[in-house]
CHARMM internal coordinates of N, CA and C (Angstrom, degrees):
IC EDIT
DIST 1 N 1 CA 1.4600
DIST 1 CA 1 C 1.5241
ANGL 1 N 1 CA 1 C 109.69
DIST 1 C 2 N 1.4778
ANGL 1 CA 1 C 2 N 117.17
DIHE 1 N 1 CA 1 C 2 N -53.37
DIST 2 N 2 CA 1.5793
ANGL 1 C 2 N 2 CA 111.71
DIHE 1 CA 1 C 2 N 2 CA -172.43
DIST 2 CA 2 C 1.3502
ANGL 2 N 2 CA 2 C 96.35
DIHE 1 C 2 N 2 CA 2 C -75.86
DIST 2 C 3 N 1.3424
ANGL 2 CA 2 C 3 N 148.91
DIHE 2 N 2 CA 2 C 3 N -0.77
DIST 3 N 3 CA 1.6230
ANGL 2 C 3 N 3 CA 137.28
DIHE 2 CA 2 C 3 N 3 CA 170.34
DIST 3 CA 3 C 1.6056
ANGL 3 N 3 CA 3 C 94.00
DIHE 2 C 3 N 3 CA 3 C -84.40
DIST 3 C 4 N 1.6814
ANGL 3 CA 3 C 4 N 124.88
DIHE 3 N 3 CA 3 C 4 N -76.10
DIST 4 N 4 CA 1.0522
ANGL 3 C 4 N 4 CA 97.34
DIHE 3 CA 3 C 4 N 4 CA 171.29
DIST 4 CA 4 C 1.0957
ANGL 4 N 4 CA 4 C 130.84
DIHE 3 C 4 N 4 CA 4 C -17.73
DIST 4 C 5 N 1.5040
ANGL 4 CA 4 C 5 N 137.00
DIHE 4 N 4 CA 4 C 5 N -87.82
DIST 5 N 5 CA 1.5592
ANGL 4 C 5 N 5 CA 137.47
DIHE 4 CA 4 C 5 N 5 CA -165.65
DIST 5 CA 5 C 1.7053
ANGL 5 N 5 CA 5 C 101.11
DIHE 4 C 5 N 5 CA 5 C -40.95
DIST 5 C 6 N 1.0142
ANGL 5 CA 5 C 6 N 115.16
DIHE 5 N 5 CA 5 C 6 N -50.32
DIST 6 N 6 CA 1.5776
ANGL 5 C 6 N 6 CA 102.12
DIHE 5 CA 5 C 6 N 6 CA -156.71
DIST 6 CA 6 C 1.8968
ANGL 6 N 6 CA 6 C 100.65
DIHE 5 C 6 N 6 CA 6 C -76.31
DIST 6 C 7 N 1.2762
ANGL 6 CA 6 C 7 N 121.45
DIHE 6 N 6 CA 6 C 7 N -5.89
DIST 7 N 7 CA 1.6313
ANGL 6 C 7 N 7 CA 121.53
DIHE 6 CA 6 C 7 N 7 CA 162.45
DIST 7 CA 7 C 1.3945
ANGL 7 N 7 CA 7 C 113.22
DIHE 6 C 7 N 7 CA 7 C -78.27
DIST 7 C 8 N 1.8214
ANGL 7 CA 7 C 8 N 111.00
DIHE 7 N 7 CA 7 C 8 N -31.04
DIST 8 N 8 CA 1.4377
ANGL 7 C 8 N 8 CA 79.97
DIHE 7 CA 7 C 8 N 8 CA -164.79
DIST 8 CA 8 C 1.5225
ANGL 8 N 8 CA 8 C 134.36
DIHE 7 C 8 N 8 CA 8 C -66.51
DIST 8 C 9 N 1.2566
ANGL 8 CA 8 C 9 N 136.04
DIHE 8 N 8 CA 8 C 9 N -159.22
DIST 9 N 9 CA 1.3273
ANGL 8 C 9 N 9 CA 114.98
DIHE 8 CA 8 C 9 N 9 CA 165.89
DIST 9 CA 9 C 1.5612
ANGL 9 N 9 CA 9 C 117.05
DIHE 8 C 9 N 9 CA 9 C -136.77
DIST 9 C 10 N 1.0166
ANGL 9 CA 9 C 10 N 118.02
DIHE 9 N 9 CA 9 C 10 N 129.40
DIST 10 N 10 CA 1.3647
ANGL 9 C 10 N 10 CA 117.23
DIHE 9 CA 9 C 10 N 10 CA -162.44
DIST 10 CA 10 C 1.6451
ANGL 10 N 10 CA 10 C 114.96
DIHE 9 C 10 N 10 CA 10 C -143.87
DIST 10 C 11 N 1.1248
ANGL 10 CA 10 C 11 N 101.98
DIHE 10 N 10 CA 10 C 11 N 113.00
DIST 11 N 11 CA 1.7008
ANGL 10 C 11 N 11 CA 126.68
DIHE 10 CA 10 C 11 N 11 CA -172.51
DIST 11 CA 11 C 1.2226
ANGL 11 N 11 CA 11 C 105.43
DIHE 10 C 11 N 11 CA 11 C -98.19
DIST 11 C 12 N 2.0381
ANGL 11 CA 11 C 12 N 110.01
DIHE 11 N 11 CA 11 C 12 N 118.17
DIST 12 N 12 CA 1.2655
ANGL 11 C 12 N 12 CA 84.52
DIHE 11 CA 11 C 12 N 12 CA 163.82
DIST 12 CA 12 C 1.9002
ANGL 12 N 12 CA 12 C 83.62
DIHE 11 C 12 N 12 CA 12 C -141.38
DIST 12 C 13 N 1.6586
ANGL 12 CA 12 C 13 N 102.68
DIHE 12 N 12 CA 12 C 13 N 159.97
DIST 13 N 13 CA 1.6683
ANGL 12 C 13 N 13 CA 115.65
DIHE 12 CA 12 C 13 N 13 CA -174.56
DIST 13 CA 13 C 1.6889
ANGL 13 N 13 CA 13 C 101.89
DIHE 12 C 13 N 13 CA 13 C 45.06
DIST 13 C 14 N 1.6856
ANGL 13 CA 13 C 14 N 110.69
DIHE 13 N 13 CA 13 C 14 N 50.01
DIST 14 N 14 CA 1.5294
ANGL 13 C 14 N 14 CA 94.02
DIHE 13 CA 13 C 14 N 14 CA 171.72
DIST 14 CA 14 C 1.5761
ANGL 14 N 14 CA 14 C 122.21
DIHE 13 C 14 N 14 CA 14 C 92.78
DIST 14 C 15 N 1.2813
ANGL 14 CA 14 C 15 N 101.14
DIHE 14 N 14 CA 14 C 15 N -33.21
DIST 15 N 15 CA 1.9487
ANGL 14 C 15 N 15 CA 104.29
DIHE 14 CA 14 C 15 N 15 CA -173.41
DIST 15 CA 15 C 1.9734
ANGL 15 N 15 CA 15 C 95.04
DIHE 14 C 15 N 15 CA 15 C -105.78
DIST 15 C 16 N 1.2899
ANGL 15 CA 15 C 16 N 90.01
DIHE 15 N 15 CA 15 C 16 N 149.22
DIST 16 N 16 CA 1.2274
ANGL 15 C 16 N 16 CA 120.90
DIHE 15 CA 15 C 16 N 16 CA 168.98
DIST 16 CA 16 C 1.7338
ANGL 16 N 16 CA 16 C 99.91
DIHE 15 C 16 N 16 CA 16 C -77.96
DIST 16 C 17 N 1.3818
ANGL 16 CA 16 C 17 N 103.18
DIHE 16 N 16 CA 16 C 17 N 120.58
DIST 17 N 17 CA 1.6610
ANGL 16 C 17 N 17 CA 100.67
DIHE 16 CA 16 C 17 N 17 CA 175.12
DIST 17 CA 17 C 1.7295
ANGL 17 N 17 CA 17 C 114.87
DIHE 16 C 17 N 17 CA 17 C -119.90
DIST 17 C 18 N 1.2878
ANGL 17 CA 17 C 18 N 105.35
DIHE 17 N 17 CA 17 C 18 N 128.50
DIST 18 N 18 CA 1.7405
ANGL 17 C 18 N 18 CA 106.69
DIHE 17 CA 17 C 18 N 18 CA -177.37
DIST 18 CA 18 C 1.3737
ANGL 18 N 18 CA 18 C 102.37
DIHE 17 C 18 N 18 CA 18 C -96.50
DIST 18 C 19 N 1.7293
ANGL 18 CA 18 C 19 N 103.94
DIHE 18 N 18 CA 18 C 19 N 140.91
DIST 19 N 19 CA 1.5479
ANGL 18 C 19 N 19 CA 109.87
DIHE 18 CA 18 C 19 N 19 CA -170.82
DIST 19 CA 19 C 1.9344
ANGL 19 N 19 CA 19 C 90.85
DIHE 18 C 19 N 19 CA 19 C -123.68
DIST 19 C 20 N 1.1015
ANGL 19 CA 19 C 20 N 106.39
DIHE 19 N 19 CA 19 C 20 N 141.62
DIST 20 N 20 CA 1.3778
ANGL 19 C 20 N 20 CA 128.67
DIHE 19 CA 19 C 20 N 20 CA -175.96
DIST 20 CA 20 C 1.5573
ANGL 20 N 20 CA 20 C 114.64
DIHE 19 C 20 N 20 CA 20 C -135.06
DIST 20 C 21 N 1.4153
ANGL 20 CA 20 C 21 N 96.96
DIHE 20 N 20 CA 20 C 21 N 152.65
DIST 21 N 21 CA 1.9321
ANGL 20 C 21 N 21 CA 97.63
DIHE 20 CA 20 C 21 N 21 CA -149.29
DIST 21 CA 21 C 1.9624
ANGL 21 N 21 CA 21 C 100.93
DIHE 20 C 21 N 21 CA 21 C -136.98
DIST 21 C 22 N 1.2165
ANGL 21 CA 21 C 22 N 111.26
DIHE 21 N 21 CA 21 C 22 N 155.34
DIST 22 N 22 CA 1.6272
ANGL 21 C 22 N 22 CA 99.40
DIHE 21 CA 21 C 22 N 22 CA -162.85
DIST 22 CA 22 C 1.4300
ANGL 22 N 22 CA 22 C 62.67
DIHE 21 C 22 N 22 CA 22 C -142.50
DIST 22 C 23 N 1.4465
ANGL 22 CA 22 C 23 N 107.38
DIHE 22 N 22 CA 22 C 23 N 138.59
DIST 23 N 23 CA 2.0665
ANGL 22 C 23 N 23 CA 116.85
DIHE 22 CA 22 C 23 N 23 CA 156.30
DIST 23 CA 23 C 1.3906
ANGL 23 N 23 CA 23 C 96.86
DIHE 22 C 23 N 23 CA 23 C -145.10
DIST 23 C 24 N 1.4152
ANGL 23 CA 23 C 24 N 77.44
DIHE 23 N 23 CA 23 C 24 N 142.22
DIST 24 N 24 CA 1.5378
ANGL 23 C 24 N 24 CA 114.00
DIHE 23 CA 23 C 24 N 24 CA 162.82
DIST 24 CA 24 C 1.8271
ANGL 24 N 24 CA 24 C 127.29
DIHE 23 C 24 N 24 CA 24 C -79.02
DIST 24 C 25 N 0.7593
ANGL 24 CA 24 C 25 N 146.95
DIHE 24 N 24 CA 24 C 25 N 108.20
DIST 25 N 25 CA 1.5883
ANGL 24 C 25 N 25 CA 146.14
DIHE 24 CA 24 C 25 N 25 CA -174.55
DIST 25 CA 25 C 1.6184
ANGL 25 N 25 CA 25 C 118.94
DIHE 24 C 25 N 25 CA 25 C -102.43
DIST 25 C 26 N 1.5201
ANGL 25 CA 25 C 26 N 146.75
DIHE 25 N 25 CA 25 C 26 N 124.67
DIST 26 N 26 CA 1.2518
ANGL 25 C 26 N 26 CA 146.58
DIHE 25 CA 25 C 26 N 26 CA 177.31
DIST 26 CA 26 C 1.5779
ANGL 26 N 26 CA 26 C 86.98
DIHE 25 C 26 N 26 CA 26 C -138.81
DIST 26 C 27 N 1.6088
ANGL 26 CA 26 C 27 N 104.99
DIHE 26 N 26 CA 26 C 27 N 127.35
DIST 27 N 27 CA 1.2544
ANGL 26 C 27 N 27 CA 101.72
DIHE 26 CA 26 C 27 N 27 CA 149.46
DIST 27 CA 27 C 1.6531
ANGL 27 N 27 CA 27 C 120.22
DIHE 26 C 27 N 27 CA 27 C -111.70
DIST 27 C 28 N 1.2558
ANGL 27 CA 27 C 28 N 119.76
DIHE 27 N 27 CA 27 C 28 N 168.40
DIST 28 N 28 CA 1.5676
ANGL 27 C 28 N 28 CA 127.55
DIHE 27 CA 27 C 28 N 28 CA -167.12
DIST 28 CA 28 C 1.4652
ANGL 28 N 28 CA 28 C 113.11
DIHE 27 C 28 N 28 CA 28 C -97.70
DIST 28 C 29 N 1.2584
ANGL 28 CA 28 C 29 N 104.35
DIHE 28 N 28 CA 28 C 29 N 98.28
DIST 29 N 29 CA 1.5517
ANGL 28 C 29 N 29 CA 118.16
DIHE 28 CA 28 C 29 N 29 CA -153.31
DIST 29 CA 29 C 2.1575
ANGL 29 N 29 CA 29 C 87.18
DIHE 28 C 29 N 29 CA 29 C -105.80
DIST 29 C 30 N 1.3320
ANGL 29 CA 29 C 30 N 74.46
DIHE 29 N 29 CA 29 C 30 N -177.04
DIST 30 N 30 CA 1.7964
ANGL 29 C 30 N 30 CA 105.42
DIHE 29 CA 29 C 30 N 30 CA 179.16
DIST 30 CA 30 C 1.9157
ANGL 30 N 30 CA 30 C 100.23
DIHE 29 C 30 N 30 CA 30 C -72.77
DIST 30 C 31 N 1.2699
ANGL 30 CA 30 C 31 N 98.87
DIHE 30 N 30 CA 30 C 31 N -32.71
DIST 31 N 31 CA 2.0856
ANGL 30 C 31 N 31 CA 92.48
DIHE 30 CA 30 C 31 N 31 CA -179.99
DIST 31 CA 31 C 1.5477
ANGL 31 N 31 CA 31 C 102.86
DIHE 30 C 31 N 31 CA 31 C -116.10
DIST 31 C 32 N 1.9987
ANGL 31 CA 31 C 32 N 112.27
DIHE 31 N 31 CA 31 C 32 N 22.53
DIST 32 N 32 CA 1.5116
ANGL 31 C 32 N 32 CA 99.31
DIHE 31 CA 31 C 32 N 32 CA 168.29
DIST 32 CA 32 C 1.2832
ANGL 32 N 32 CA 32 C 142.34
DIHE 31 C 32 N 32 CA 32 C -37.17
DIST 32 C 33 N 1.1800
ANGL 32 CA 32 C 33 N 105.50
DIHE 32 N 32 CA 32 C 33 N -34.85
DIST 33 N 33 CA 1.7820
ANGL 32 C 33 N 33 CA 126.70
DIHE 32 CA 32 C 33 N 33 CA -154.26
DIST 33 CA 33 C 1.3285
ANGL 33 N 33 CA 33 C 116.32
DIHE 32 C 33 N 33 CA 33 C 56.92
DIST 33 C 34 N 1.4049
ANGL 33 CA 33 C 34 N 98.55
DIHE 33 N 33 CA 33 C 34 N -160.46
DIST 34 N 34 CA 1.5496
ANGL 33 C 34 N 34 CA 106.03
DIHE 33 CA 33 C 34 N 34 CA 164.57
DIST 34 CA 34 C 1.8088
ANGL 34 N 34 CA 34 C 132.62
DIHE 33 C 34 N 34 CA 34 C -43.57
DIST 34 C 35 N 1.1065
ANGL 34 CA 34 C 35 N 111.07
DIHE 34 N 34 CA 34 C 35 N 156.96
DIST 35 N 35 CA 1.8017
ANGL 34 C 35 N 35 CA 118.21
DIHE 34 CA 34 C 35 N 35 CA -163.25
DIST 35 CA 35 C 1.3995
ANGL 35 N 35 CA 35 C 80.39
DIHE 34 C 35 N 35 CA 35 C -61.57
DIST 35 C 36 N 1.6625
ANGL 35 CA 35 C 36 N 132.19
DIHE 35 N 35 CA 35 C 36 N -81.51
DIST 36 N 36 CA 1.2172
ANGL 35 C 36 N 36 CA 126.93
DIHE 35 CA 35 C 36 N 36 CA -174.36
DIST 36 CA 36 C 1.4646
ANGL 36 N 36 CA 36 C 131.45
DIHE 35 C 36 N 36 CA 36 C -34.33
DIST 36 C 37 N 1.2319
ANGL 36 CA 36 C 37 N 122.04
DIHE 36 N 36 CA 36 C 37 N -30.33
DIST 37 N 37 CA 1.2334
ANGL 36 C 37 N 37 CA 131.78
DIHE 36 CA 36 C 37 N 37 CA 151.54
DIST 37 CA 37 C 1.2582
ANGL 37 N 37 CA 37 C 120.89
DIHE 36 C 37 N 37 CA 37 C -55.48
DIST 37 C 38 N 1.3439
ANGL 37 CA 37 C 38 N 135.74
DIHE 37 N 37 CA 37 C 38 N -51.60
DIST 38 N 38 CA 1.1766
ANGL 37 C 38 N 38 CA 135.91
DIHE 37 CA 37 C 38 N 38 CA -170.11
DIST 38 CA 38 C 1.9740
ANGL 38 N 38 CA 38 C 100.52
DIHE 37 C 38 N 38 CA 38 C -79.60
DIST 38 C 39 N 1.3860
ANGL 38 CA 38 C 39 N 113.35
DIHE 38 N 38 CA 38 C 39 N -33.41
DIST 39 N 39 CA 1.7405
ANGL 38 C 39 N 39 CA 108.31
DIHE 38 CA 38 C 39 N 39 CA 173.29
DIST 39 CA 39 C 1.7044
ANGL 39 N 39 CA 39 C 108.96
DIHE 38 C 39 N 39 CA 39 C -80.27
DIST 39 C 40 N 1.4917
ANGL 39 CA 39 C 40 N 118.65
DIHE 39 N 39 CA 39 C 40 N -26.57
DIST 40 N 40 CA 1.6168
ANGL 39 C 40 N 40 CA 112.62
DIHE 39 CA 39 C 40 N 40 CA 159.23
DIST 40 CA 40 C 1.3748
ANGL 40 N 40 CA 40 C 103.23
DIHE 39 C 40 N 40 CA 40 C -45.72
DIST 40 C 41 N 1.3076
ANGL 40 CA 40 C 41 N 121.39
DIHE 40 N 40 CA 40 C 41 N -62.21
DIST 41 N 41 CA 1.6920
ANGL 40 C 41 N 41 CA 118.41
DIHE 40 CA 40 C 41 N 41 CA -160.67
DIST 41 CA 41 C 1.6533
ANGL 41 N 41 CA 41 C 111.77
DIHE 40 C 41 N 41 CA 41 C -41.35
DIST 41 C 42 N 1.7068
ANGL 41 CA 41 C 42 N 94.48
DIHE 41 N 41 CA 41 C 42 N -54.33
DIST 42 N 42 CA 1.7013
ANGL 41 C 42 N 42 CA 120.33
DIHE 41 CA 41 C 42 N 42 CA -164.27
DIST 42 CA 42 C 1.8459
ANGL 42 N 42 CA 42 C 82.22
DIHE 41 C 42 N 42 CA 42 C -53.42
DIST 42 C 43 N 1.4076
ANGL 42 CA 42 C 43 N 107.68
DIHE 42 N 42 CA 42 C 43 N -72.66
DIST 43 N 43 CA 1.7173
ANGL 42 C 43 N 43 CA 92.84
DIHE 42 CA 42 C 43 N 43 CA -171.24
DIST 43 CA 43 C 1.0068
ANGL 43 N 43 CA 43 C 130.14
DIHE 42 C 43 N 43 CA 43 C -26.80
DIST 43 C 44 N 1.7258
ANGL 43 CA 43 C 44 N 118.59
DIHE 43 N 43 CA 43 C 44 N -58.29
DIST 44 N 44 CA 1.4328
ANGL 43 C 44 N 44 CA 130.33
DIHE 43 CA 43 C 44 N 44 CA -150.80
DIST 44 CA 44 C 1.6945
ANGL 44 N 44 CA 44 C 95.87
DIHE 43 C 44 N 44 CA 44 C -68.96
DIST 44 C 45 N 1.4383
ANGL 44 CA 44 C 45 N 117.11
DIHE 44 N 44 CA 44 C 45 N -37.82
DIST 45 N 45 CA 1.2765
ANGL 44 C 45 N 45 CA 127.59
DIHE 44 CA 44 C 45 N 45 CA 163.29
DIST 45 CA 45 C 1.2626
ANGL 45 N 45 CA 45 C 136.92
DIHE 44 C 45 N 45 CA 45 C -19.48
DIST 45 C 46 N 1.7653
ANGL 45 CA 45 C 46 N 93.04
DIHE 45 N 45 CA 45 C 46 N -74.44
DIST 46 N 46 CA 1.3207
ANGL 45 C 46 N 46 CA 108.88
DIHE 45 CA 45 C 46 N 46 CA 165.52
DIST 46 CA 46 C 1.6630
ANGL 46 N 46 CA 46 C 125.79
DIHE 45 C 46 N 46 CA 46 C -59.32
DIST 46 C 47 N 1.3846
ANGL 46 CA 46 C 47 N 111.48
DIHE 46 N 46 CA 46 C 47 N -37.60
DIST 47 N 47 CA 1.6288
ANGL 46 C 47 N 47 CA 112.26
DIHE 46 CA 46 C 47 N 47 CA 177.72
DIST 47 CA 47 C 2.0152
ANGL 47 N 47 CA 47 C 97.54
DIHE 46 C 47 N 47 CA 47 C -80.16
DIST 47 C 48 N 1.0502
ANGL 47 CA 47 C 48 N 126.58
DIHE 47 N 47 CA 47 C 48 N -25.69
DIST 48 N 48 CA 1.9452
ANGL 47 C 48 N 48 CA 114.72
DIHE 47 CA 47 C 48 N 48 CA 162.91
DIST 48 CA 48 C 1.6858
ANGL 48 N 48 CA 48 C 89.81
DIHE 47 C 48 N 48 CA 48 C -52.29
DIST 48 C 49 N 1.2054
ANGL 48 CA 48 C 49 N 117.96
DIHE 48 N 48 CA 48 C 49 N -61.28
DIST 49 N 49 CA 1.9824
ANGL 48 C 49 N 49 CA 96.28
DIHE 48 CA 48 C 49 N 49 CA -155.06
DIST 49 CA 49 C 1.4957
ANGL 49 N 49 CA 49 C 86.54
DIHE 48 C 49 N 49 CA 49 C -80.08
DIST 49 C 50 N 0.9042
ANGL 49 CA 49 C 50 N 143.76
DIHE 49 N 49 CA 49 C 50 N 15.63
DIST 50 N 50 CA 1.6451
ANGL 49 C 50 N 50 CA 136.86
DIHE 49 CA 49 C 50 N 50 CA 170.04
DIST 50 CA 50 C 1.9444
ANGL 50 N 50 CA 50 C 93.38
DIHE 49 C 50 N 50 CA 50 C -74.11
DIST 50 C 51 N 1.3807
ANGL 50 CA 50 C 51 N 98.01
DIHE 50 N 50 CA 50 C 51 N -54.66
DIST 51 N 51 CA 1.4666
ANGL 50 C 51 N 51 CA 92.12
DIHE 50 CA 50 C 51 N 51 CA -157.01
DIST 51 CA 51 C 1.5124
ANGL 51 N 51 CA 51 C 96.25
DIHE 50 C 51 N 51 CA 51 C -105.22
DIST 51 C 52 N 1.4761
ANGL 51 CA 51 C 52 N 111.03
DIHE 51 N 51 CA 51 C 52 N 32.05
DIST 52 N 52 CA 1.5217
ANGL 51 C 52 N 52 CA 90.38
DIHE 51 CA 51 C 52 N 52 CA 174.70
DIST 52 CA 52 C 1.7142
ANGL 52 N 52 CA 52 C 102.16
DIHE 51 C 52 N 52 CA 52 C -117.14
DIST 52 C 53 N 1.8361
ANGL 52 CA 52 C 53 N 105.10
DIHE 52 N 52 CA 52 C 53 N 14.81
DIST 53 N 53 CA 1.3066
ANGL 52 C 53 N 53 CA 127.00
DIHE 52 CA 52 C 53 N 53 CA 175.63
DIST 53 CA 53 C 0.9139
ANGL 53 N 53 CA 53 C 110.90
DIHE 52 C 53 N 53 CA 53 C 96.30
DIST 53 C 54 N 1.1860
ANGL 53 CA 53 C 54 N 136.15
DIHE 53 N 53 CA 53 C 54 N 60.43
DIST 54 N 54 CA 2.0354
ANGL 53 C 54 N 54 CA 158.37
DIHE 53 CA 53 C 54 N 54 CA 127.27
DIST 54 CA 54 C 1.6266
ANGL 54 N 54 CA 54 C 87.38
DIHE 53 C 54 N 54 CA 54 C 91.78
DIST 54 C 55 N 1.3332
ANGL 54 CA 54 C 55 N 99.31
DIHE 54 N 54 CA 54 C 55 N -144.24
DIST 55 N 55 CA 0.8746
ANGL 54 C 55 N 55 CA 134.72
DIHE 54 CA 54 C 55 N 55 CA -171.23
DIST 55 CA 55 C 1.5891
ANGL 55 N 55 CA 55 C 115.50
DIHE 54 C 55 N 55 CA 55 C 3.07
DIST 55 C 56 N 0.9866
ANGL 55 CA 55 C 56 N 140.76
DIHE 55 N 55 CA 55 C 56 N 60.01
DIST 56 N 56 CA 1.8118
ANGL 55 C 56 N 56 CA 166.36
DIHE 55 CA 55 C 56 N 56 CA 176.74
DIST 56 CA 56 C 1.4431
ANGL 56 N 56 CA 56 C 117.20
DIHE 55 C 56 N 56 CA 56 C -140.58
DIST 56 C 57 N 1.1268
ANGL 56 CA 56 C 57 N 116.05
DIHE 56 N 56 CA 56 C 57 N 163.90
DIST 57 N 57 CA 1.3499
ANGL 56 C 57 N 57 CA 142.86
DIHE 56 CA 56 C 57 N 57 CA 143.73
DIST 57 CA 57 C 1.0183
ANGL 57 N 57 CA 57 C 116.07
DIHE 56 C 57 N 57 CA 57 C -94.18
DIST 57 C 58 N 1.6156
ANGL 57 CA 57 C 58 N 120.46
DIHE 57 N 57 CA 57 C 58 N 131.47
DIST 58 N 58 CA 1.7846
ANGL 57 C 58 N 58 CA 124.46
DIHE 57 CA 57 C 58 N 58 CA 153.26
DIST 58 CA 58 C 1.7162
ANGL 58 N 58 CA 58 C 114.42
DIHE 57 C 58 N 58 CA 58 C -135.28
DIST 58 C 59 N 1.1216
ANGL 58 CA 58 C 59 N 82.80
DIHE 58 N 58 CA 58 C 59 N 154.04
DIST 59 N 59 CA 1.5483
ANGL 58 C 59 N 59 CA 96.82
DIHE 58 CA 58 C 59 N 59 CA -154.30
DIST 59 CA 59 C 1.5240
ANGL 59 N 59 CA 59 C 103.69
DIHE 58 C 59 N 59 CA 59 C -97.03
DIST 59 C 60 N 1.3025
ANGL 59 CA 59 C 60 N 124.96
DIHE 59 N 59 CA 59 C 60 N 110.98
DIST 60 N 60 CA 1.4837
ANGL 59 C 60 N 60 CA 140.92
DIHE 59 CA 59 C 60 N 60 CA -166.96
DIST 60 CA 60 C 1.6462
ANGL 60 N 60 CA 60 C 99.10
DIHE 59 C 60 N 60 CA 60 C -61.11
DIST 60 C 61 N 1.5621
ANGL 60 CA 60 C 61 N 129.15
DIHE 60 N 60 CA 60 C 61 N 135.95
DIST 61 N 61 CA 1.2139
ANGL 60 C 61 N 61 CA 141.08
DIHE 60 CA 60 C 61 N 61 CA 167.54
DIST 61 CA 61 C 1.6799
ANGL 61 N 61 CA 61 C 116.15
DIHE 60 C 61 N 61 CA 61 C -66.01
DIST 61 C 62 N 1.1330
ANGL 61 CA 61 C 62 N 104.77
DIHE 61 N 61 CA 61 C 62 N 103.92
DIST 62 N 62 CA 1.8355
ANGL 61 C 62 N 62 CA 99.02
DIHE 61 CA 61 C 62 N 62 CA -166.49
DIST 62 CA 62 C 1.4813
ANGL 62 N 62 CA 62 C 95.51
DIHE 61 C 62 N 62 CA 62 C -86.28
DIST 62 C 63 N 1.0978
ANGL 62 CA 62 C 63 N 144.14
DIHE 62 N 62 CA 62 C 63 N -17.57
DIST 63 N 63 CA 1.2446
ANGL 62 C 63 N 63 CA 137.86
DIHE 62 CA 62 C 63 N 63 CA 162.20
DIST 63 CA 63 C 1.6105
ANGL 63 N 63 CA 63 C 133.25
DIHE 62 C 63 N 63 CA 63 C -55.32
DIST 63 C 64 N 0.9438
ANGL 63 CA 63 C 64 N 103.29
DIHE 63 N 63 CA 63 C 64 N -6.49
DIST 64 N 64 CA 1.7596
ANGL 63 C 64 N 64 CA 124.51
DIHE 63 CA 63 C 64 N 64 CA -162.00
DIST 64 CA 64 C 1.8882
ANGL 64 N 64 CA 64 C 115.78
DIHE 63 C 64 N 64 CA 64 C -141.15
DIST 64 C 65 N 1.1309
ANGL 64 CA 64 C 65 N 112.03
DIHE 64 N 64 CA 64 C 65 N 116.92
DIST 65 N 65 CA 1.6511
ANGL 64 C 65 N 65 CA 133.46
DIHE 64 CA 64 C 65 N 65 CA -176.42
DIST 65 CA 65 C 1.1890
ANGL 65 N 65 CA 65 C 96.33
DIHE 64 C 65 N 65 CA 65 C -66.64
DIST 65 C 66 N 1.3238
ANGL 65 CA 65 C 66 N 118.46
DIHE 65 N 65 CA 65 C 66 N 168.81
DIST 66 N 66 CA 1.8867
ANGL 65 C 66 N 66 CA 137.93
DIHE 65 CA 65 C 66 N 66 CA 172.95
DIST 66 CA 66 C 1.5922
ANGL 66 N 66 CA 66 C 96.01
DIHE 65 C 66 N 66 CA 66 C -45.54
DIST 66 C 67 N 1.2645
ANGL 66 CA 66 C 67 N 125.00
DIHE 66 N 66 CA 66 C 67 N -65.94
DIST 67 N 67 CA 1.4538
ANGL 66 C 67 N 67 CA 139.24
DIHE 66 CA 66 C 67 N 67 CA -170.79
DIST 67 CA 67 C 1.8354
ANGL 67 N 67 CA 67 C 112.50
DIHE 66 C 67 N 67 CA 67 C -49.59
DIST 67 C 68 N 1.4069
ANGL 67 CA 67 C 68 N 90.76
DIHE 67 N 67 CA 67 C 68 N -8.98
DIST 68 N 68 CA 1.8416
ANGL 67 C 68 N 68 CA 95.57
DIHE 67 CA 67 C 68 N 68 CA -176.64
DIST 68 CA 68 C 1.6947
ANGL 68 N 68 CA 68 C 107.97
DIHE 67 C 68 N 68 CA 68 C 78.13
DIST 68 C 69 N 1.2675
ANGL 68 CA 68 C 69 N 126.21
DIHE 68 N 68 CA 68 C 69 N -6.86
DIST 69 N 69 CA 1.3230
ANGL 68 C 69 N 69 CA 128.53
DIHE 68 CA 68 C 69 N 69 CA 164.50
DIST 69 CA 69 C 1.6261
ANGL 69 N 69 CA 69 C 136.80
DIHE 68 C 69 N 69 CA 69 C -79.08
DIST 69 C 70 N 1.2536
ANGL 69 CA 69 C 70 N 133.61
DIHE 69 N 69 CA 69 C 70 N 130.96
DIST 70 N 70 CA 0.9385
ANGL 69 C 70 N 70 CA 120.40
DIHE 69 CA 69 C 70 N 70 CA -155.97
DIST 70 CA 70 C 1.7746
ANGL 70 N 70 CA 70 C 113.97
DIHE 69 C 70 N 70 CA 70 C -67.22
DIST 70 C 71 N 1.2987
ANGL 70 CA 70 C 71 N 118.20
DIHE 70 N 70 CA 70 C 71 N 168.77
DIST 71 N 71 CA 1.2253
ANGL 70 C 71 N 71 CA 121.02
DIHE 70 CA 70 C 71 N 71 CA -177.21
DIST 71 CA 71 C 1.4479
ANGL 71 N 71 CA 71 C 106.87
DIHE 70 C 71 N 71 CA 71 C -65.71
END
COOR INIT
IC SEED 1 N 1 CA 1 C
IC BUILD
């Protein structure tokens, strides 16, 4: 998905515009928990490749709660 986006091509008023993509990833494991738990992860995810300079994927720790402690 973030390779797609960053090929496509998209013109707008004349300029060539580059679009860049930051995701978040949780998968639904055996110590997922709750649905909200498992879309907290995907977030916290997405804002790590936010600040680890956009355009990435990182893959949320399903082993580990908000608090950094294990489930």
């Amino acid at each position: 998905i973030r390779q797609s986006v960053a090929n496509l091509a998209v013109e707008a008023g004349g300029n060539r515009l580059s679009l860049k993509v930051s995701i978040g990833v949780a998968s639904l494991g055996e110590h997922a928990g709750s649905w909200d738990e498992l879309v907290n992860r995907a977030d916290r995810a997405m804002y790590a490749a936010k600040r680890a300079g956009r355009d990435r994927v990182i893959v949320g720790d399903i082993s580990l709660t908000e608090t950094g402690l294990p489930n």
